[in-house]
C-alpha positions in Angstrom: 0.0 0.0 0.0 1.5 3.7 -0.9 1.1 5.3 2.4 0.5 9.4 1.1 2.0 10.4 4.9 5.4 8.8 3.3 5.3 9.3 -0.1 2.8 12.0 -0.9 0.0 12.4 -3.8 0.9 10.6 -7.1 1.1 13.5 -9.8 -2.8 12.7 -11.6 -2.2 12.0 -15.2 -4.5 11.2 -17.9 -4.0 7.2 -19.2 -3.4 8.4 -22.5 -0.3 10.9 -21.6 1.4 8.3 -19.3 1.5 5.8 -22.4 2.9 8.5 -24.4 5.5 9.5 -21.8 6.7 6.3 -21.4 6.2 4.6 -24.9 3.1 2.1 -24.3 1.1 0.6 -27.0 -2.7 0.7 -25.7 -5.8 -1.4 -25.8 -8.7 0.1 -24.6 -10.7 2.9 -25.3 -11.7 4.3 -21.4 -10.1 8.1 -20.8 -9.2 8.6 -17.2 -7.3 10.1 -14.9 -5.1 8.2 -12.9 -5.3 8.8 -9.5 -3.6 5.6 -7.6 -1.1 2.6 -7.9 -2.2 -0.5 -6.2 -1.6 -4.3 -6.6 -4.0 -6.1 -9.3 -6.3 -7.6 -6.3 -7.0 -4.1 -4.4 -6.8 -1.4 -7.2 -9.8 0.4 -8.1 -10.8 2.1 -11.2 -9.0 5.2 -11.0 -5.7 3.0 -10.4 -2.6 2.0 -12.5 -1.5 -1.6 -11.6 1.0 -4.5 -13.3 1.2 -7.7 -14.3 5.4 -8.8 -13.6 4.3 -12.5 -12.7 2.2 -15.6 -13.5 1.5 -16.3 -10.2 -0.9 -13.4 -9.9 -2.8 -14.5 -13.5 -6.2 -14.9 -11.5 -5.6 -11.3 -10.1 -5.1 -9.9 -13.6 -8.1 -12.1 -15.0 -10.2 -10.4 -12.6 -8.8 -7.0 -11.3 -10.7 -4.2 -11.2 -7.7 -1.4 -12.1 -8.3 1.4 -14.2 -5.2 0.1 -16.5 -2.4 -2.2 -16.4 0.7 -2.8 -17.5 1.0 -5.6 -19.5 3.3 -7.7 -22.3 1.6 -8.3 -25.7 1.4 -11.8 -24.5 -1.1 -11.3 -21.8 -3.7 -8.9 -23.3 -6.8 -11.8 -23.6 -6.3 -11.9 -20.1 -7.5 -8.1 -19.5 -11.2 -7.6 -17.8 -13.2 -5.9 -20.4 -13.0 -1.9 -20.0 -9.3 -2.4 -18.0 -7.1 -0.3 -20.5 -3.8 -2.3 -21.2 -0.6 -0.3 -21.3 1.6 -2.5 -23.3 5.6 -2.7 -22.7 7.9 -5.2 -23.6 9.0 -6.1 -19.8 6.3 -5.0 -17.3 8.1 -4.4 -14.7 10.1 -2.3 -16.6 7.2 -0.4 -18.1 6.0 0.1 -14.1 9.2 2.0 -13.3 9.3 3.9 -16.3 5.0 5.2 -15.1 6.4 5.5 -11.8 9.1 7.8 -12.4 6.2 9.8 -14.3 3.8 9.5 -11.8 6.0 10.0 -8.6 8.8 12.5 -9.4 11.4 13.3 -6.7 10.4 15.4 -4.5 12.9 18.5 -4.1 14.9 18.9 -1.5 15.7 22.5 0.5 19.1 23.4 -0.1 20.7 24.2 2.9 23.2 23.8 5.7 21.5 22.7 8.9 23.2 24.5 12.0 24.5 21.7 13.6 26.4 20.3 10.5 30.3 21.0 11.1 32.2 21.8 7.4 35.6 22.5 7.2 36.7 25.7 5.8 38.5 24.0 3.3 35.8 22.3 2.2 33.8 22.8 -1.3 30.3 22.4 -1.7 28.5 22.6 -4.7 25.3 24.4 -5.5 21.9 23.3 -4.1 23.0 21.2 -1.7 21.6 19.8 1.7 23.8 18.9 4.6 21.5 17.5 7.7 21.9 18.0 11.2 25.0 16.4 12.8 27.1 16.1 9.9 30.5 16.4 9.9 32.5 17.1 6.3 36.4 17.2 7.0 39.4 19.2 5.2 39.2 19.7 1.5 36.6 17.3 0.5 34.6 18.4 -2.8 30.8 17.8 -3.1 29.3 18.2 -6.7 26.2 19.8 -7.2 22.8 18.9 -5.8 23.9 16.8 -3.6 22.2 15.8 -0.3 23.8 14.4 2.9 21.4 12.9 5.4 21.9 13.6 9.3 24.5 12.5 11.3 26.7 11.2 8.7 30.4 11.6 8.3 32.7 12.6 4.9 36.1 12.3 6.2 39.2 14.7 4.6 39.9 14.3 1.2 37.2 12.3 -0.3 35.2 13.4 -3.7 31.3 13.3 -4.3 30.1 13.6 -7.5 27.3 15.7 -8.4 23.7 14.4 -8.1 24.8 12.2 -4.8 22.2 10.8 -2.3 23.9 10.3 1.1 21.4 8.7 3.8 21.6 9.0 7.7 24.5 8.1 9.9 26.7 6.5 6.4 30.4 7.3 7.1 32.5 7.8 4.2 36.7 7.7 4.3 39.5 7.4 1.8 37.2 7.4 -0.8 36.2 9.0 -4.7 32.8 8.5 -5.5 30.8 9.7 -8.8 27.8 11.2 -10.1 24.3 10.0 -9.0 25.4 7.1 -6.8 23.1 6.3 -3.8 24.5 5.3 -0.7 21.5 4.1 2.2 22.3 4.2 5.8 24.7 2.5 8.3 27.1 2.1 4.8 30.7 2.3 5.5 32.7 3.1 3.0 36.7 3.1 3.2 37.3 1.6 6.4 40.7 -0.2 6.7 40.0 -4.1 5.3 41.4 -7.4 7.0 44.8 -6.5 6.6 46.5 -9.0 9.5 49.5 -11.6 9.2 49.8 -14.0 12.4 52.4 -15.1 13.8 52.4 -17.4 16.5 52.5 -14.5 19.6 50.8 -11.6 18.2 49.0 -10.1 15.1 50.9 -7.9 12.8 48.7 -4.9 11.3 49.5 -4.2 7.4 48.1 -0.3 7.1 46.0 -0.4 4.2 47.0 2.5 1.8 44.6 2.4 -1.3 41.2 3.9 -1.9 37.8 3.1 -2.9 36.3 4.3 -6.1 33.1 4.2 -7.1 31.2 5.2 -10.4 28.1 6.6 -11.6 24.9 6.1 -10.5 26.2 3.0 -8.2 23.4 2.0 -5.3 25.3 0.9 -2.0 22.4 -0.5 0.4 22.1 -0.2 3.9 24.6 -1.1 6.7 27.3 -2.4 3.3 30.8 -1.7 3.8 33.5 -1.3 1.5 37.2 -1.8 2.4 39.4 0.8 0.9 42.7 -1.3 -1.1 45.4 -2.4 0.7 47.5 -0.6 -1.6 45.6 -1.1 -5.0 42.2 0.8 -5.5 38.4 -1.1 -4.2 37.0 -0.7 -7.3 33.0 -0.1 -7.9 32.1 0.3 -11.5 29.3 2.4 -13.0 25.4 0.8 -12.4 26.3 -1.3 -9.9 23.9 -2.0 -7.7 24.8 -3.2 -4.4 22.1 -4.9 -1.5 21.7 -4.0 2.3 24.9 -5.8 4.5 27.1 -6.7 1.6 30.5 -7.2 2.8 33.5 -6.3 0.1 37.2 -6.3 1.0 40.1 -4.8 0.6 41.4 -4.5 -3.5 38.1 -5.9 -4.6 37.1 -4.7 -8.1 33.1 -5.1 -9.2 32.3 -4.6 -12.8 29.5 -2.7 -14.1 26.0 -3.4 -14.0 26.7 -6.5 -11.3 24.0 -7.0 -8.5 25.3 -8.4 -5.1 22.0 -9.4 -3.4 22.2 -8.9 0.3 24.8 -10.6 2.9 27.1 -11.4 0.0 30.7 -11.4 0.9 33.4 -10.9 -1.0 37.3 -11.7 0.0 40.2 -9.2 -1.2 41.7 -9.3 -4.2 38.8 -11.0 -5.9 37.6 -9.5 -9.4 34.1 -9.3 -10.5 33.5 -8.9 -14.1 30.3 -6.9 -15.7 27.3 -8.0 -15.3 27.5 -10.8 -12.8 24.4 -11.5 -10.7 25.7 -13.0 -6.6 22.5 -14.0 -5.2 21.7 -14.0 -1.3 24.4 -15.1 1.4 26.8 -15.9 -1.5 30.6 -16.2 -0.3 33.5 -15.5 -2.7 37.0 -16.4 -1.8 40.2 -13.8 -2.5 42.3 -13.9 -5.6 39.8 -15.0 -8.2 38.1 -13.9 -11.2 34.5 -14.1 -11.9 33.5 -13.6 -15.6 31.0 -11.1 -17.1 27.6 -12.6 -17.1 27.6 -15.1 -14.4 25.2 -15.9 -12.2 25.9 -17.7 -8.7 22.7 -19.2 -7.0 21.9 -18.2 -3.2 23.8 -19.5 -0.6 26.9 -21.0 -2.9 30.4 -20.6 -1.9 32.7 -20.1 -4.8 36.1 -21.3 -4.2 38.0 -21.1 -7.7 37.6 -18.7 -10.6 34.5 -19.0 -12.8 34.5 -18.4 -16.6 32.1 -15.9 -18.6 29.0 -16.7 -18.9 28.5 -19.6 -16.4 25.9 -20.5 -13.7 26.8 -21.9 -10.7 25.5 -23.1 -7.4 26.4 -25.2 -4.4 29.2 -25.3 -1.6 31.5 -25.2 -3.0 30.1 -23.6 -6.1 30.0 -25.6 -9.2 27.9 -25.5 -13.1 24.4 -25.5 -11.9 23.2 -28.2 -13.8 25.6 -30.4 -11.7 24.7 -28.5 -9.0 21.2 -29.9 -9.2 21.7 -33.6 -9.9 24.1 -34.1 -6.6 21.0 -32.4 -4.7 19.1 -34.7 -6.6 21.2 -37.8 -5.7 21.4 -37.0 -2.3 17.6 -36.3 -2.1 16.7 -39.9 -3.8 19.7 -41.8 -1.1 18.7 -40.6 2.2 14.7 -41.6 1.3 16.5 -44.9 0.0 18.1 -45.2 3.2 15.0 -44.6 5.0 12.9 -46.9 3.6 15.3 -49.8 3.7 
């Protein structure tokens, strides 16, 4: 449910506008303005809605939306006088109407009076920096950039313009670039696990590289990012990173990779474009995953993976393996059982 006290009024748009805003093909003749975005079961005739799933087939077969957004493939399924908003990938085509119907709200740009900024600091036009926070010696923030309360940009470190800082993130030893998210409780630029035992005590090795991070990168919640040992952590552009990710020291992610959340990722390990780690998967240090692979939830991945591949399993191997030792196992313990 879209809660107005959080989110506020959707902008009211006419059916017909919103398809040619965002490129839909309609069926359907009704003319209305939408007023509401609701789930196929609950929406009403004033609302938009989406079909993203063939679970929810009945819901679409009988919703009672004002329009939905549909693939070619599913229009028979529409109830007559639902106006079907046509779009390749649904889900897709919902973002797109969202980003229509729900625009960002502005922010105030502004200082708050408990914020601390050095005087050697830069920041950019239209700006917000929230209560509490504290922006060290020459750091630069682009333009339009908002930092949330209580957070931390420690000396030197580079925001680019367009930046969305949440509450309480703390950000060290670090370049980041333009648009790039970052939600709270992130930790960026911390020292990584950079310890050699031996025997009696625990040496320290200071870690003396930096994290980088491109454009329009998303770093969820309470992630942290080790800055390099002496080599670069390395983020690239439209990345898009889950709440408690874990990546080490010299890491380097490629571009357009997801790490779903409570991944963890050991130094020195490379992560080509592209790659999809799914929940609570482990990567070792000093390996290479190739662009395009996919690595089911829960594996651990031991060696280096080639282009393309998908993997699964502890530790990690080609899924289709993957599924006939769980299958094997599966069929010997009921064996065993009912011998």
């Amino acid at each position: 449910m879209m809660d107005k006290r959080f989110f506020g009024e959707i902008r009211k748009v006419n059916v017909l506008e919103l398809a040619a805003a965002c490129g839909f093909k309609t069926v359907g003749e009704r003319d209305f303005l939408i007023s509401g975005v609701a789930v196929l079961k609950d929406a009403t005739k004033e609302d938009l809605s989406f079909f993203g799933n063939r679970k929810y087939l009945q819901d679409l077969k009988k919703t009672s939306a004002g329009a939905v957004i549909i693939t070619e493939k599913n229009i028979s399924d529409l109830p007559k006088g639902v106006v079907g908003l046509i779009y390749p990938n649904a889900m897709i085509g919902y973002a797109l109407a969202l980003n229509v119907l729900c625009p960002t709200e502005p922010h105030l740009p502004r200082i708050c009076a408990t914020a601390k900024v050095h005087e050697s600091a830069k920041i950019g036009s239209n700006c917000f920096i929230g209560e509490n926070v504290v922006i060290g010696e020459n750091v630069e923030i682009g333009d339009d950039v908002v930092i949330g309360h209580n957070s931390v940009i420690e000396k030197e470190c580079r925001i680019g313009t367009g930046g969305r800082i949440r509450n309480n993130v703390v950000i060290s030893h670090s370049i980041i670039g333009n648009y790039v998210l970052i939600n709270s409780g992130a930790c960026i630029g911390e020292s990584g696990f950079g310890f050699i035992p031996t025997g009696k005590e625990m040496i320290r090795v200071k870690q003396l590289g930096r994290v980088v991070i491109g454009d329009r990168v998303r770093v969820g919640a309470n992630t942290t990012i080790d800055r390099g040992s002496i080599e670069d952590t390395v983020i690239g552009n439209d990345a898009v990173i889950d709440n408690l990710v874990q990546i080490a020291h010299n890491v380097h992610i490629g571009e357009r990779s997801i790490l779903v959340a409570q991944v963890g990722i050991a130094g020195s390990t490379r992560i080509g474009n592209d790659v999809v780690l799914a929940g609570q998967v482990g990567i070792s240090g000093h390996i290479e995953i190739g662009d395009g692979v996919v690595v089911a939830a829960k594996s651990g991945v031991a060696s280096s993976v080639e282009a393309g591949r998908i993997m699964g399993g502890i530790p990690a191997v080609d899924a289709e393996i993957w599924k006939r030792q769980a299958a094997f196992l599966k069929m010997s313990v009921v064996k065993k059982k009912t011998t």
